[in-house]
N, C-alpha and C positions, 0 to 999 in steps of 0.2 A: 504494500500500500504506500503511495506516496503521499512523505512530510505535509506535503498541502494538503491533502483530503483529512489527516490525522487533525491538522489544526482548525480544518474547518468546522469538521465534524464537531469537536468538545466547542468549538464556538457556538455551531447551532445550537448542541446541547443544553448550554448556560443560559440563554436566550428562550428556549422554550421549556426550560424548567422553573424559570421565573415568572414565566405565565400560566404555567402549571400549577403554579402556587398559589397566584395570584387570583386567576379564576376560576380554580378548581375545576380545572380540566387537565385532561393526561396530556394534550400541550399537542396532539397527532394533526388537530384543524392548522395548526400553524408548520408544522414541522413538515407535512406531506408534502407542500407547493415551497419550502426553503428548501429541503431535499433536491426536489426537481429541481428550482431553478437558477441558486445557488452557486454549488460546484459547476456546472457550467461556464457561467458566467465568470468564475474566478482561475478560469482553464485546469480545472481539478478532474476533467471526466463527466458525461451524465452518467446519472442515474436511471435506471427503469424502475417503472410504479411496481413492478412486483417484489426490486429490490429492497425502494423505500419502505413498504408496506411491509417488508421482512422485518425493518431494523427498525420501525416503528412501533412493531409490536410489542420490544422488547422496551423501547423508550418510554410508552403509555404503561407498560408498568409499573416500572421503578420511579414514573415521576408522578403517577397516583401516588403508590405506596410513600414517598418523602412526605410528600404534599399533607398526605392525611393523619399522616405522624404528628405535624406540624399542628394541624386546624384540631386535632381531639384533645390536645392540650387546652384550646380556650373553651371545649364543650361544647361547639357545633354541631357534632356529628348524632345523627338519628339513629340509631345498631335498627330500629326496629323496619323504618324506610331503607336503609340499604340492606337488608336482607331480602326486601321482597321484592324490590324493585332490582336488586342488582342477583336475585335468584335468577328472575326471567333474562334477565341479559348475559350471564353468563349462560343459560342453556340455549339461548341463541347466539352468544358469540360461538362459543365451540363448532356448535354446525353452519356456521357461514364461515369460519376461518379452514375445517375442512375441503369444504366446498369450495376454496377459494384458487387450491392446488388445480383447479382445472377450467379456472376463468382469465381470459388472457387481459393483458392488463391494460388494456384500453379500457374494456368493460370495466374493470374494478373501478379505473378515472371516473368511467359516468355516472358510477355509485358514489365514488367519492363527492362528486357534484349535486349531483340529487340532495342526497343529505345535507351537505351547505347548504343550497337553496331553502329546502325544509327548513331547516333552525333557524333561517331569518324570516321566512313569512310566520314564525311562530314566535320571533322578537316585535313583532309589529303587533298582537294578540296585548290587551289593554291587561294590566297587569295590576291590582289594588293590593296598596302595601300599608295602607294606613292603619291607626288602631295603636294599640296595648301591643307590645315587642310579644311572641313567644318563643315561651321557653321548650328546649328538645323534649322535655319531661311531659310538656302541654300538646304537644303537635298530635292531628291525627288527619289521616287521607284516606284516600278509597284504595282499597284494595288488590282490588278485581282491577283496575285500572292500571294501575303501580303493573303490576303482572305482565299483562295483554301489551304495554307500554313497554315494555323491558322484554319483551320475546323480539317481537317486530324491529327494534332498532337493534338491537343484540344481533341478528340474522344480518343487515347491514353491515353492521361494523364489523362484525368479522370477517365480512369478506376482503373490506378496507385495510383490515390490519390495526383498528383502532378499539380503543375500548369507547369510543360514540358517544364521549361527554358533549363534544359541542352541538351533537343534537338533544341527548336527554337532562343537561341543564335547560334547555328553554322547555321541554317537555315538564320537566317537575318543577319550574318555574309558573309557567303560563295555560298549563293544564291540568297539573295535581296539586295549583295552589300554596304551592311550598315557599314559606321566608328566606329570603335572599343568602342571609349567612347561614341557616341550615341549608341549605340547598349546597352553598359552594363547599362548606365544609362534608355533608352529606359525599356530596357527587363524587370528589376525590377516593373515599372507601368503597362506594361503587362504581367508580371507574375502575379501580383495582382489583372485584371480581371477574366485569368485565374483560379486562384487560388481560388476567391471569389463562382468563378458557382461551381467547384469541393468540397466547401463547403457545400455550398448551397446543392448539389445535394445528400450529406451523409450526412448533418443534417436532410434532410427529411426522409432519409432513415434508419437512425437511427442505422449509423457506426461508432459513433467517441464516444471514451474514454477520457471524458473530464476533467478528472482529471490528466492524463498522459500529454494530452498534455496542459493544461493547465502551468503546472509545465517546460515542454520543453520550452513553447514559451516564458514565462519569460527571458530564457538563452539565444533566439533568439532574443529579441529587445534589448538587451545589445549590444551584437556580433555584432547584421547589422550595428548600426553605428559607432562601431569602424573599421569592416571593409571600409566602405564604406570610409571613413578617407584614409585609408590604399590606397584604390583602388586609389584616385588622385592623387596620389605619385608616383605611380609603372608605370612604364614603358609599352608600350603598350604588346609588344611581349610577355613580362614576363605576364603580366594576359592572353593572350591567352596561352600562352604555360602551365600558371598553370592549365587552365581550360582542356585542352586537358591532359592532363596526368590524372585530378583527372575523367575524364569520361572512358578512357580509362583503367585505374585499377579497376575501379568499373564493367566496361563490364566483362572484363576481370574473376573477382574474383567469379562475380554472373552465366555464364557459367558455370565457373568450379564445383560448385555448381550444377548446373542444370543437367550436364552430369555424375558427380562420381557420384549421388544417383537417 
């Protein structure tokens, strides 16, 4: 592997494990199209979506798992919503990230696209945050929902290679009703079961380049908890509003992609 790709690589890393933290997502929305377009441009080599989606899967891990280490510390996290919610996405991550061994990677792109697009017309979904704060202890959702919600994006994202935060943070945001800092704090513990089956399901299949990502994910447990730092400071709006813009450019830029060639 050459010096440049090494350096790039733990840059990307640092970079998307900060926003890992930040928004309590495994950092895969951002990390997929710096992948692609990145090293390229910095005469490192491309990449192909089935390589990226290899070493992403491995990155949406460990920068869940930082992230959420981080955020249970201040008592964010719901055990009772990530378990049900992140049951269904883990038995759908596994069978899409199987399934994925035999979808060439163009397709996997317009998954990836799809899903962007979805988590922003579901950023635009009116959102009521007002009221009495609650507390994890207080929270309660539907169930049946949570479930049915976590099979169908689970089956996505593993075909992506991601554990599907930046579609199902606006899903437990703007459809199961979820408070902004349980959600981010939440999402990152169920990105991590997530993320775990969509491992699982391309180590057996023998998709991940593990010296690529081995080198990213270093730059990703740096990041998640400085981000994650970062996130209890910031204002709620302002982390949705980051996270809606940084889904929204990515849809955006991976289309335009899709339709010029």
């Amino acid at each position: 592997m050459e010096p440049e790709l090494i350096i790039i690589l733990f840059a990307l890393g640092l970079f998307g494990g900060f926003l890992s933290g930040l928004l309590g997502i495994g950092g895969g929305i951002i990390m997929v199209p710096l992948l692609l377009y990145v090293p390229p441009v910095l005469h490192a080599g491309p990449l192909s979506m089935k390589t990226v989606a290899g070493i992403t899967s491995v990155q949406s891990f460990f920068g869940a798992l930082s992230g959420a280490l981080a955020h249970q510390k201040e008592r964010f996290v719901s055990p009772s919503l990530a378990l049900t919610l992140g049951g269904g996405l883990g038995a759908g991550s596994l069978s899409g990230s199987i399934a994925s061994k035999y979808i060439a990677s163009d397709t996997i792109l317009l998954v990836f696209a799809f899903m962007a697009f979805c988590a922003v017309l579901l950023m635009f979904l009116p959102k009521p945050e007002g009221g009495a704060t609650i507390h994890v202890e207080e929270l309660t959702f539907n169930r049946k929902a949570a479930v049915v919600t976590g099979l169908l994006i689970g089956l996505f994202a593993g075909i992506i290679g991601q554990g599907g935060a930046f579609l199902f943070i606006p899903a437990m945001l703007y459809l199961l009703r979820i408070p902004t800092r349980i959600t981010i704090g939440t999402a990152l513990v169920i990105g991590m079961i997530s993320s775990a089956a969509v491992l699982i399901g391309r180590m057996g299949t023998r998709q991940i380049p593990y010296r690529m990502a081995a080198i990213l994910v270093a730059g990703v447990l740096i990041g998640a908890q400085a981000g994650a730092k970062a996130s209890h400071k910031t204002p709620k709006r302002i982390l949705r509003g980051i996270l809606a813009v940084i889904i929204a450019a990515t849809a955006v830029k991976i289309w335009y992609e899709l339709l010029i060639t």
